[in-house]
C-alpha positions, -999 to +999 in steps of 0.1 A: +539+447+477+534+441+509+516+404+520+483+403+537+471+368+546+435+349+540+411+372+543+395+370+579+356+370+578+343+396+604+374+407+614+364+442+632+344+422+660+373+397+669+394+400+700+430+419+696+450+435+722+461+462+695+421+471+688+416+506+699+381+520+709+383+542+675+387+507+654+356+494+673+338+522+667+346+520+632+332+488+628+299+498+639+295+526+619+307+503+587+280+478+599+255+507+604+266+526+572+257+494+552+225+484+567+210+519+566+222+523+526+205+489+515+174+499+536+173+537+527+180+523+488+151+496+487+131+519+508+133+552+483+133+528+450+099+511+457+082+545+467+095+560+437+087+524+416+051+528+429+044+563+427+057+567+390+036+535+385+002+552+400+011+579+382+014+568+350-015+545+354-038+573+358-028+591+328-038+562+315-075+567+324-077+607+323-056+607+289-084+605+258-078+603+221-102+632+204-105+637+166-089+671+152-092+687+125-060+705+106-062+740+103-030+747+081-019+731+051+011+710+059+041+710+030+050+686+009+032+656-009-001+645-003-001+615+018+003+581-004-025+559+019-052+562+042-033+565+073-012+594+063+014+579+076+042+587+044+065+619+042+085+637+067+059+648+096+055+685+099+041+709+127+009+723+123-022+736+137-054+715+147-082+726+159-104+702+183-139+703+210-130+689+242-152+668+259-172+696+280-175+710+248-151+740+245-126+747+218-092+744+215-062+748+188-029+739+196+003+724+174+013+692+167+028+669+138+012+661+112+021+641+079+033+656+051+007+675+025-020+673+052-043+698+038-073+720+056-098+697+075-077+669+078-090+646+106-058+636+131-056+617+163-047+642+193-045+631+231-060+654+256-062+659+294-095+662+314-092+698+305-084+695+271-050+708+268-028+685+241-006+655+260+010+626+244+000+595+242+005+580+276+025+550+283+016+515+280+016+492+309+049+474+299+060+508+291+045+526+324+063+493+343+100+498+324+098+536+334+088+532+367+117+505+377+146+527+357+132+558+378+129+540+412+163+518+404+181+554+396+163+568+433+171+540+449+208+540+439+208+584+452+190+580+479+212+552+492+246+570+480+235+598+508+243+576+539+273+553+521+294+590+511+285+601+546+298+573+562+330+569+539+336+606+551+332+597+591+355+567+587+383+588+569+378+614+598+383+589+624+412+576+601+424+608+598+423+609+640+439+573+644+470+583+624+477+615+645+473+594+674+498+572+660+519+599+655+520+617+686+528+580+703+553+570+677+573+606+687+568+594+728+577+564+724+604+557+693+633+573+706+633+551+735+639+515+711+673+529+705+698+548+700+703+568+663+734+556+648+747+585+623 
């Protein structure tokens, strides 16, 4: 294992008579690479925080809860309570009038032994096709920062891989330079014993 030292703070911008003009411009491009990842990271996160935000925020105001009727017995036991809410949910088809006053059908779940002319909850669009329910604000606000955070981290892998790639290029370039000088230049520290 070889022994480096204490590590050097900003060691690619101090003076040395063995810096090449490849090592300096590696040091910009390092300097570069990392400024334009954080920026092109924060940058793509926050426009994708806010639009998944406004987005989800207007669902919130389109998105309307209408009254539907079942149109198909659902199987199995008749619901113990009010609410419906016991038994395995089951698919089936509910009929409901839009707000401009058209009818739709359409399939969703419904509780077990719903019968014919059951009245369920369904969420519609402004054209009154069947949508979930749309998220809450805490829920709208936890989407919206995984989705931009998940951006942000892409967007800023773009220019961090591209730079890793230049500087093993110039790498790449610094060794065959090394070589051709090594093959000039070692034969003339000594002789070859053999």
């Amino acid at each position: 294992m070889a022994f480096r030292g204490p590590k050097v703070w900003l060691w690619r911008w101090r003076r040395n008579p063995l810096k090449r003009r490849a090592d300096a411009v590696e040091s910009w491009i390092v300097l570069g690479a990392w400024l334009i990842t954080v920026l092109v990271g924060v940058l793509a996160g926050l426009t994708a925080t806010q639009s998944v935000e406004h987005e989800l925020a207007q669902e919130r105001v389109d998105w309307k809860p209408v009254v539907a009727l079942v149109t198909q017995n659902a199987p199995g036991p008749a619901p113990a309570n009010s609410q419906g809410t016991s038994g395995e949910p089951f698919w089936a088809k509910v009929r409901w009038t839009a707000v401009d006053g058209s009818s739709h059908t359409g399939q969703i779940r419904v509780p077990s032994g719903s019968g014919i002319g059951t009245p369920v909850t369904v969420w519609t669009d402004p054209q009154g096709h069947l949508v979930t329910k749309p998220a809450s604000a805490a829920q709208a606000q936890l989407r919206a920062v995984l989705i931009g955070t998940l951006l942000g981290m892409g967007a800023a892998a773009v220019p961090f891989i591209s730079a890793r790639a230049l500087r093993v290029r110039l790498e790449r370039r610094r060794m065959d330079q090394w070589d051709v000088e090594w093959a000039r230049f070692g034969p003339l520290w000594g002789r070859k014993t053999g």
